[in-house]
C-alpha positions as CSV (number, residue, x, y, z in Angstrom):
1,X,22.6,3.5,45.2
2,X,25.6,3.4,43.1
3,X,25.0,0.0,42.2
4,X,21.4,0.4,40.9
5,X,22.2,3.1,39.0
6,X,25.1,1.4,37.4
7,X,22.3,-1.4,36.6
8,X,20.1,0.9,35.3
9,X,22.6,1.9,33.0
10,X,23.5,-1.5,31.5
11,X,19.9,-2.1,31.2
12,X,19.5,0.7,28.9
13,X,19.7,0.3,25.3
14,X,22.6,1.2,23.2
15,X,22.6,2.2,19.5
16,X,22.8,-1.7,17.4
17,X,24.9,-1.3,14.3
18,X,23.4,-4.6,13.5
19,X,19.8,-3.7,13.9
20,X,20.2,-0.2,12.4
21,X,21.3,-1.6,9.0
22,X,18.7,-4.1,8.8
23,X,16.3,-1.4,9.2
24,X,18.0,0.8,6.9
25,X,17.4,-2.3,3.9
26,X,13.7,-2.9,5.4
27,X,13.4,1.1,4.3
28,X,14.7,1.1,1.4
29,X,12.9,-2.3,0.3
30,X,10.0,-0.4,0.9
31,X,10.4,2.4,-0.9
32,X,10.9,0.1,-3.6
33,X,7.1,-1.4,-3.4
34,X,6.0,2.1,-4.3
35,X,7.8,1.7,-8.1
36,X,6.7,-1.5,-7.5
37,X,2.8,-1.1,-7.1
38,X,3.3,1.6,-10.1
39,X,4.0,-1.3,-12.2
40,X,1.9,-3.2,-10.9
41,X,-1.6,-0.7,-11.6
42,X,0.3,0.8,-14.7
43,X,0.2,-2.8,-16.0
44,X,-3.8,-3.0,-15.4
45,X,-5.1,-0.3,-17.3
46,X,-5.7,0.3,-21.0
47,X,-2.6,2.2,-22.6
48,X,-4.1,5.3,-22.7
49,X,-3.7,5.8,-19.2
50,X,-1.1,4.1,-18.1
51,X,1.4,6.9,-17.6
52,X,-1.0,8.6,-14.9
53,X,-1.2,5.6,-13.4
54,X,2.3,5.2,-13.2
55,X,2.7,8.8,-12.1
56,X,-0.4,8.5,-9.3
57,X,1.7,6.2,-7.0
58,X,5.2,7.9,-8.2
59,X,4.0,11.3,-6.7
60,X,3.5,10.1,-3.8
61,X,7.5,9.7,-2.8
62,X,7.4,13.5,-3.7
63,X,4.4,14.6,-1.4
64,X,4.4,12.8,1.3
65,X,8.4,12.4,2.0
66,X,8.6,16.5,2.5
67,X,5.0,16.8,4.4
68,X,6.4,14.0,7.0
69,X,9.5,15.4,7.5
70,X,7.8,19.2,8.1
71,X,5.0,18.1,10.4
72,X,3.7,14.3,9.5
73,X,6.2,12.3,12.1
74,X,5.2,14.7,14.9
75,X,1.4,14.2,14.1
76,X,2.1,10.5,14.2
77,X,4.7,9.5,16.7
78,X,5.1,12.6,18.6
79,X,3.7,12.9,22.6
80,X,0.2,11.5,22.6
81,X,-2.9,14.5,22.9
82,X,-5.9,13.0,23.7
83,X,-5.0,9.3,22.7
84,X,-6.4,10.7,19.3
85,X,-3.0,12.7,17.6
86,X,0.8,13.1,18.5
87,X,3.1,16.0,18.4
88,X,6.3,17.4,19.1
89,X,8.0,20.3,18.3
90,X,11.5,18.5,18.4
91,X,10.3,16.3,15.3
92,X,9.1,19.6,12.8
93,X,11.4,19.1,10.1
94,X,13.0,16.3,12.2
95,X,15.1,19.5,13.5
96,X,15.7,18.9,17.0
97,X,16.6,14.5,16.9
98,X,20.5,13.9,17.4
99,X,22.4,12.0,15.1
100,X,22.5,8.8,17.8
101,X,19.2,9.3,19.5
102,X,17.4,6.4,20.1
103,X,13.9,5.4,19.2
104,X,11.6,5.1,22.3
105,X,13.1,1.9,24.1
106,X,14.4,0.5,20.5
107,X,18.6,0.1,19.9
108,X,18.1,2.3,16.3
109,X,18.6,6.0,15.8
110,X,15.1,7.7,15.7
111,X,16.3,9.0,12.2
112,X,16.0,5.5,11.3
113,X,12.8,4.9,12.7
114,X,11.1,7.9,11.0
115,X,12.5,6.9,7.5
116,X,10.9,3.4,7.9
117,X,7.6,4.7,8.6
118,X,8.0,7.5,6.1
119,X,8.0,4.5,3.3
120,X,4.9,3.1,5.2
121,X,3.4,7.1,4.9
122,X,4.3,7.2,1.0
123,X,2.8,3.8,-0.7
124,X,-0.6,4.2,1.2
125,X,-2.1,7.3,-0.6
126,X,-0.7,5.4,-3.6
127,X,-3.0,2.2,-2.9
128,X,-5.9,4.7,-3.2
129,X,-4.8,5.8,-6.6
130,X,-5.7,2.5,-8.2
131,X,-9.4,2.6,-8.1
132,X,-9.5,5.6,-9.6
133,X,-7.9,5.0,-13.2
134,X,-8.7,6.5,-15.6
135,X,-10.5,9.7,-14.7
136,X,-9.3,12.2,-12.6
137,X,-7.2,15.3,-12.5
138,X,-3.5,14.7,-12.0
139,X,-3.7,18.2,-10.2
140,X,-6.6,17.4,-8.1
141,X,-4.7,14.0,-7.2
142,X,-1.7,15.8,-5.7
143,X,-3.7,18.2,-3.7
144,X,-5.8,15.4,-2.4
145,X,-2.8,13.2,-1.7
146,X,-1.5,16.1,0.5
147,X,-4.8,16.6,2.2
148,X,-5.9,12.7,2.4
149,X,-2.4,12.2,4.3
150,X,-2.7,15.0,6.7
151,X,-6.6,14.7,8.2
152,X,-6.6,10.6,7.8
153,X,-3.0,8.8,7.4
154,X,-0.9,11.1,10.2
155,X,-3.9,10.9,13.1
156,X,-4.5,6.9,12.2
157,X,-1.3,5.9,12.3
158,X,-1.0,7.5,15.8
159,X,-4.3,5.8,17.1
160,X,-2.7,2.6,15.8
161,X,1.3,2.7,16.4
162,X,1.7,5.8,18.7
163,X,2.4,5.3,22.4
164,X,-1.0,6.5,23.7
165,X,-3.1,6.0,20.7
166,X,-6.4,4.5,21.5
167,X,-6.6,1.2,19.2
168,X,-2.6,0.8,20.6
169,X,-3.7,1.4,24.3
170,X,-6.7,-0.9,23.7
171,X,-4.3,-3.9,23.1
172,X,-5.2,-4.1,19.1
173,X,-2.8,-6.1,16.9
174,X,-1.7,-4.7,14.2
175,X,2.0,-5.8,13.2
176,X,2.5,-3.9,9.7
177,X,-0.1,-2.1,8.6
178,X,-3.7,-3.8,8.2
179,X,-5.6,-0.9,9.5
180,X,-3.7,1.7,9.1
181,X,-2.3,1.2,6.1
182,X,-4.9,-1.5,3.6
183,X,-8.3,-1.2,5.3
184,X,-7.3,2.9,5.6
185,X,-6.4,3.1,1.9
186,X,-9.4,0.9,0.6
187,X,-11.8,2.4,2.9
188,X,-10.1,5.8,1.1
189,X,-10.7,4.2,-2.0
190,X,-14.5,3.2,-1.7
191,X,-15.2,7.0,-0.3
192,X,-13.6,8.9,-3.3
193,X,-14.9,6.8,-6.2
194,X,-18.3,7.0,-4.6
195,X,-18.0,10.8,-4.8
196,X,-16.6,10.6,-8.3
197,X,-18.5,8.0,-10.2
198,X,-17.5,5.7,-12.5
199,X,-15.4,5.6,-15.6
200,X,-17.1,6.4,-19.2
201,X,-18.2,2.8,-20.6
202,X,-18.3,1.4,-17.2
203,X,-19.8,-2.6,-17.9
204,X,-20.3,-1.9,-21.1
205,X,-16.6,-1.4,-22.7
206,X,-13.9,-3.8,-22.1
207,X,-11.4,-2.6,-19.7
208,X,-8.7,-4.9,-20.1
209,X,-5.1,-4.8,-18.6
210,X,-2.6,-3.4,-21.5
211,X,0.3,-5.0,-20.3
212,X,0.4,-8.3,-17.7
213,X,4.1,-8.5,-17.8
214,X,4.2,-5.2,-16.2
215,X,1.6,-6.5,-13.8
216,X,3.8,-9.7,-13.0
217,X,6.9,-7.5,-12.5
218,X,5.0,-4.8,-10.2
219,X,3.6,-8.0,-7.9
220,X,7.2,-9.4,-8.1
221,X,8.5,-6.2,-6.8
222,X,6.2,-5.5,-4.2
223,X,6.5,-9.0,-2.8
224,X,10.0,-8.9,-2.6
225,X,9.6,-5.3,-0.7
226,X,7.2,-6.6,0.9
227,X,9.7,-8.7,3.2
228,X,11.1,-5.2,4.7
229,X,7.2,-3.8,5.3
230,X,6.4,-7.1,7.5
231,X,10.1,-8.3,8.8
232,X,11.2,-4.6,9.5
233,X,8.2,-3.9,11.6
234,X,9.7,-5.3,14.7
235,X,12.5,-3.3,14.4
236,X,15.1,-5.6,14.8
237,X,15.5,-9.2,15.1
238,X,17.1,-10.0,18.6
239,X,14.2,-12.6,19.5
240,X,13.3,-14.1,16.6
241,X,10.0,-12.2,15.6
242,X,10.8,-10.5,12.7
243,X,12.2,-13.8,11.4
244,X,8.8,-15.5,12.2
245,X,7.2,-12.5,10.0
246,X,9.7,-12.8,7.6
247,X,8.4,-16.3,7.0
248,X,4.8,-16.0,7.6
249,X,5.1,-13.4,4.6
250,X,6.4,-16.0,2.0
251,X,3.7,-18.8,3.5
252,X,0.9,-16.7,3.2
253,X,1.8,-15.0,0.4
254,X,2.1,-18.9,-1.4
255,X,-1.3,-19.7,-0.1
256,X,-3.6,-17.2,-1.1
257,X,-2.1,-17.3,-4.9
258,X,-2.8,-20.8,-4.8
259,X,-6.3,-20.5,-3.1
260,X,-7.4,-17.3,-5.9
261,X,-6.4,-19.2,-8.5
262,X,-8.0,-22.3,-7.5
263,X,-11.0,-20.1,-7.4
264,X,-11.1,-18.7,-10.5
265,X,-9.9,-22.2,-12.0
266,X,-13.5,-23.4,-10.1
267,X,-15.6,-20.6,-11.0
268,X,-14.5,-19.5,-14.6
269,X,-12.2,-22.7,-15.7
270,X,-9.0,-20.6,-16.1
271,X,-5.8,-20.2,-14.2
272,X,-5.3,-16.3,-15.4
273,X,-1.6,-14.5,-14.6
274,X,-4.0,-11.9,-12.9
275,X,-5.6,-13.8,-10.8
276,X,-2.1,-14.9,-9.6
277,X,-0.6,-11.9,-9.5
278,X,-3.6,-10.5,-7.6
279,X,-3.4,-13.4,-5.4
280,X,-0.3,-12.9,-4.0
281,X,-0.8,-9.4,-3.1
282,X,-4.3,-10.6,-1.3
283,X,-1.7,-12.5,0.7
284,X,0.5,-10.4,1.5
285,X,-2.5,-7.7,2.6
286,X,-3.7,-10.0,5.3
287,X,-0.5,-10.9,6.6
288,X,0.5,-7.5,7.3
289,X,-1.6,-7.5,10.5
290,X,-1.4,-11.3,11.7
291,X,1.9,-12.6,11.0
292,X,3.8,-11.6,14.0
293,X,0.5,-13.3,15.8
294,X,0.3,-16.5,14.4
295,X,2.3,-20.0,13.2
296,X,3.4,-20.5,9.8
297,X,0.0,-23.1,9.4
298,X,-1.7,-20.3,11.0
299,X,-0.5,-18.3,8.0
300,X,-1.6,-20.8,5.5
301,X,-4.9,-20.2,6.9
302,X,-4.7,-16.8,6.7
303,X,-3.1,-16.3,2.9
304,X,-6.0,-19.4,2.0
305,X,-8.9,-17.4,3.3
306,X,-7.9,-14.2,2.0
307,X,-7.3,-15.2,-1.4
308,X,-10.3,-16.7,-2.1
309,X,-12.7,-13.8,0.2
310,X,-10.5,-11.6,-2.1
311,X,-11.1,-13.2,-5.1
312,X,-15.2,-13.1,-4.6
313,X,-14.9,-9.6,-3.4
314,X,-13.7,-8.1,-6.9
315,X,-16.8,-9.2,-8.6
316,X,-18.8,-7.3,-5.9
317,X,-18.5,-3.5,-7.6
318,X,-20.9,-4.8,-10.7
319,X,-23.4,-6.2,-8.6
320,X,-23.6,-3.1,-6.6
321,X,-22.5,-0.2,-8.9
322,X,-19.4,0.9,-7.9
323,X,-16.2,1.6,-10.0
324,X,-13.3,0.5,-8.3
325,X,-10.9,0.2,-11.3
326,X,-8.4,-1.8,-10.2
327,X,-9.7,-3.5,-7.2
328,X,-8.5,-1.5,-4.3
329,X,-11.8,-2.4,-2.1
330,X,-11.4,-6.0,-3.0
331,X,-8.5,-6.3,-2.6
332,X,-6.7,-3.9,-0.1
333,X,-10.0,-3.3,2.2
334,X,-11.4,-6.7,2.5
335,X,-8.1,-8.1,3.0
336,X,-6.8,-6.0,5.7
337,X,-10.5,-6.7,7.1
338,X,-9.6,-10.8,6.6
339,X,-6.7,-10.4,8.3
340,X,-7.4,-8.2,10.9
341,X,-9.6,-10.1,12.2
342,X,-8.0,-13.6,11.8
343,X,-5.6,-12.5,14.5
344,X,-8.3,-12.8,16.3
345,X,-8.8,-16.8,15.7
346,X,-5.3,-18.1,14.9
347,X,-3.2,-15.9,17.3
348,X,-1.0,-18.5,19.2
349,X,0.1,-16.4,22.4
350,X,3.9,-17.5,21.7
351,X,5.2,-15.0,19.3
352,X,5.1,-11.4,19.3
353,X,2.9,-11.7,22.7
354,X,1.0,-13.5,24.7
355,X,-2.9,-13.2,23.2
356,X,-3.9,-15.7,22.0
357,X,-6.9,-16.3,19.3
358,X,-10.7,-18.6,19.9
359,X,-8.9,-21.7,18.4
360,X,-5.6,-21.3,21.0
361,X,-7.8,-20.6,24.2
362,X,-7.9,-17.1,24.1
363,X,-12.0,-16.8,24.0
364,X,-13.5,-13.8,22.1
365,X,-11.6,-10.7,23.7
366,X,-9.1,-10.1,20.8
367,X,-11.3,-10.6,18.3
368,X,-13.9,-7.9,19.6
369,X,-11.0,-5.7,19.8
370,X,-9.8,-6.2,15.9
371,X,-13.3,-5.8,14.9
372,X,-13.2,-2.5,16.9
373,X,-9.8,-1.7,15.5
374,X,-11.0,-2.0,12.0
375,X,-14.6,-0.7,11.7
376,X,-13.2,2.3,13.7
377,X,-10.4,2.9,10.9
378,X,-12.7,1.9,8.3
379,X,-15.6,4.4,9.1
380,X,-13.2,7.4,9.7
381,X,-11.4,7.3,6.7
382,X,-14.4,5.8,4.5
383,X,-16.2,9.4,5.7
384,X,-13.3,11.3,5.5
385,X,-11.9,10.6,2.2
386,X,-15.3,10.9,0.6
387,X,-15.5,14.8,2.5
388,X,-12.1,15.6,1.0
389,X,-13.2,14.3,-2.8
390,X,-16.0,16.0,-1.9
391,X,-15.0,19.2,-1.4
392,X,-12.3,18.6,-4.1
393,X,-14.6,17.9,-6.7
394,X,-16.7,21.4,-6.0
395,X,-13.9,23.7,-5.9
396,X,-11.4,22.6,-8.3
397,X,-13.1,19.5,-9.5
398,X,-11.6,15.9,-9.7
399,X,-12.5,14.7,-13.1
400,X,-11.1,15.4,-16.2
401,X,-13.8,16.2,-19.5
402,X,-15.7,13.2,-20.6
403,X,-13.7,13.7,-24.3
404,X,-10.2,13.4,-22.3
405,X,-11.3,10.3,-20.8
406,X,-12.1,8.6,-23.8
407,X,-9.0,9.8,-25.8
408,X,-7.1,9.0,-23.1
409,X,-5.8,10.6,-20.1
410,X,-1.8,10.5,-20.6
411,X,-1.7,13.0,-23.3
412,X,-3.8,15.3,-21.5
413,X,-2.1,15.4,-18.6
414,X,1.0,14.5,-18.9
415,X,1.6,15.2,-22.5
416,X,2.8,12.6,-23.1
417,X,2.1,8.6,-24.2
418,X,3.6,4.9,-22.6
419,X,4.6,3.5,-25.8
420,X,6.3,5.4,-29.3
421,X,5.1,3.1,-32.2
422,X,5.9,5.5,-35.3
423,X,9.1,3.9,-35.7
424,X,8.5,0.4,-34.7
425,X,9.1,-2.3,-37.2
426,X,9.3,-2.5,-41.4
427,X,6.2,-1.8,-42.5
428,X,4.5,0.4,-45.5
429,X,4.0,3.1,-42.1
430,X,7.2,2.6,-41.0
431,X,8.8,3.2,-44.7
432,X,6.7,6.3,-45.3
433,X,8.3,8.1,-42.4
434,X,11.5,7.1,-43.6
435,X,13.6,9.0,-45.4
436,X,13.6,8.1,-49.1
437,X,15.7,6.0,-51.2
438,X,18.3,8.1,-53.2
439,X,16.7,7.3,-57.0
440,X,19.1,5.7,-60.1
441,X,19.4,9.5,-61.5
442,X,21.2,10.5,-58.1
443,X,23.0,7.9,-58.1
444,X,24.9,8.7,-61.6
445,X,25.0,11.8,-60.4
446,X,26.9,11.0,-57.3
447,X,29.6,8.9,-59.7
């Protein structure tokens, strides 16, 4: 007896110092998309808004850090009710968790665990913001991004990462996020604008980006975080899988730049910084769910398919009426969709487990479960989000007045504007402001 519990004792984990700080630069990495994808949709919209943009997705650290600490980790992680939501009490306002408590079966503090899926928490409200530039309240946007967090994120995270969830009990692979985070936040996206309508001038005005450098250094940013969203996800790296993530990131992040712009070289005869920009982070949206699943060719596949379904999908919302600004559906819900489902064709059965996909002799069983998986996620929080903008919009309402759009939002809100041009170069403008020239009668008198 005294032997098998001495085994028993070696078996159980002890606290990594190793794995806890590589989880502790995963977290912080992706805090750092957040900024990032702030740049990134501040960049894409006219300069009269591109403050509240910026602000939209910076909020969100605000919000959703103190709501996950009060009740959001319990809802999510806490003791499974129904294989639907979590709790417990122990994790309201993380009070009860010691110091050196470990994470369910993991060799890292549960401290640490919650602050990595706290960043997780924070940038998907923020993916939501982006197709709705432009038009709606900064106020209503908080409120929203409290409620939209609490009745969709908390539960669907649980159904998809929490021990007893249903889509994590039904075997459906989700390594970093594809659900619960991309095809959650577009699905979000498509229910609120719907509600909302479309921007003043809508195909008729152009809506160009203000500022593509800002778009290049937002996609930079959030690929480089992107590396802790996908290779953190394992939580450690003692066997190798969050090194094969790590890698499948960069491949498939390559490929579906290369495939978008390849596209758009095809099917309007430019390569655009956009499109490339808009590429990658196609890419690195549909290897958020496969790439602990699949080979690094497997991820070529994946970032190649996405990038191109992603770059057809942006045209869809002026054939069918809908005003997705910046391209949240197109991008963020079909890929999550794209590579959701891929897992179920290219998944080897020789990484993070062993399913494998149609082309590796698996049959059709995990790709009927990633379709349930993600039309499950998608419907809830496509009906959801539209209820909560819904009710939103008749109480407090969600738009600002037509005039204020068309001025421009920043000042408005936010009192304030992106760029200070009144004392910008040498010009007759510039000289009016200044003040004048002391005159030759001064002068004399000064002798």
């Amino acid at each position: 007896m005294a032997s098998a519990i001495t085994t028993l004792a070696a078996d159980a984990p002890t606290l990594s110092a190793a794995n806890t700080g590589f989880m502790l630069i995963c977290s912080a990495l992706v805090m750092l998309m957040t900024p990032g994808l702030a740049f990134f949709y501040g960049g894409m919209v006219r300069v009269k808004s591109s403050l509240n943009m910026l602000m939209m997705s910076f909020i969100s650290l605000g919000i959703v850090t103190i709501l996950w600490v009060l009740y959001g980790f319990s809802l999510a992680f806490g003791t499974d009710s129904g294989s639907l939501i979590g709790w417990n009490s122990d994790y309201v306002g993380l009070s009860g968790i010691g110091i050196t408590e470990l994470w369910d079966g993991y060799t890292i503090p549960v401290y640490v665990f919650a602050v990595f899926q706290l960043m997780f928490a924070v940038i998907t409200p923020a993916l939501i913001s982006g197709a709705l530039a432009d038009r709606v309240k900064f106020s209503a946007w908080v409120l929203f991004t409290a409620l939209w967090v609490t009745v969709v994120y908390f539960p669907v995270a649980h159904w998809v990462w929490g021990a007893g969830g249903w889509l994590f009990e039904m075997g459906v692979i989700d390594f970093a996020g594809g659900t619960a985070v991309h095809i959650n936040a577009g699905a979000a996206a498509l229910g609120v604008i719907l509600v909302i309508g479309k921007r003043v001038g809508f195909k008729k005005d152009p809506m160009r980006p203000h500022s593509l450098p800002l778009v290049m250094l937002g996609a930079g940013l959030l690929w480089f975080g992107w590396f802790g969203f996908n290779a953190g996800s394992w939580l450690g790296n003692d066997d190798g899988v969050g090194a094969v993530m790590f890698v499948n990131t960069q491949v498939a992040t390559a490929a579906a730049m290369l495939a978008w712009l390849a596209y758009e070289k095809l099917r309007h005869g430019s390569f655009t910084t956009l499109g490339a920009a808009s590429g990658a982070v196609a890419g690195l949206v549909a290897i958020t769910p496969a790439g602990g699943a699949v080979s690094p060719l497997g991820a070529i596949a994946v970032g190649a398919i996405a990038g191109v379904l992603c770059a057809m999908a942006v045209g869809l919302k002026y054939k069918f009426g809908y005003d997705d600004s910046l391209d949240v559906v197109g991008v963020h819900l079909v890929g999550g969709i794209a590579g959701s489902l891929l897992v179920g064709l290219f998944a080897t059965g020789g990484v993070q487990s062993d399913v494998a996909g149609l082309f590796y002799g698996g049959g059709l069983e995990q790709l009927g479960k990633q379709a349930i998986g993600v039309f499950a996620v998608l419907a809830y929080s496509l009906v959801a989000s539209a209820v909560l903008a819904l009710v939103l919009d008749k109480t407090i309402g969600m738009r600002v007045a037509e005039d204020v759009e068309v001025a421009g939002i920043d000042h408005s809100e936010h009192a304030e504007t992106a760029y200070d041009f009144s004392g910008a170069g040498g010009g007759a403008a510039a000289r009016s402001t200044a003040a004048p020239l002391p005159s030759a009668a001064s002068k004399k008198v000064d002798a």
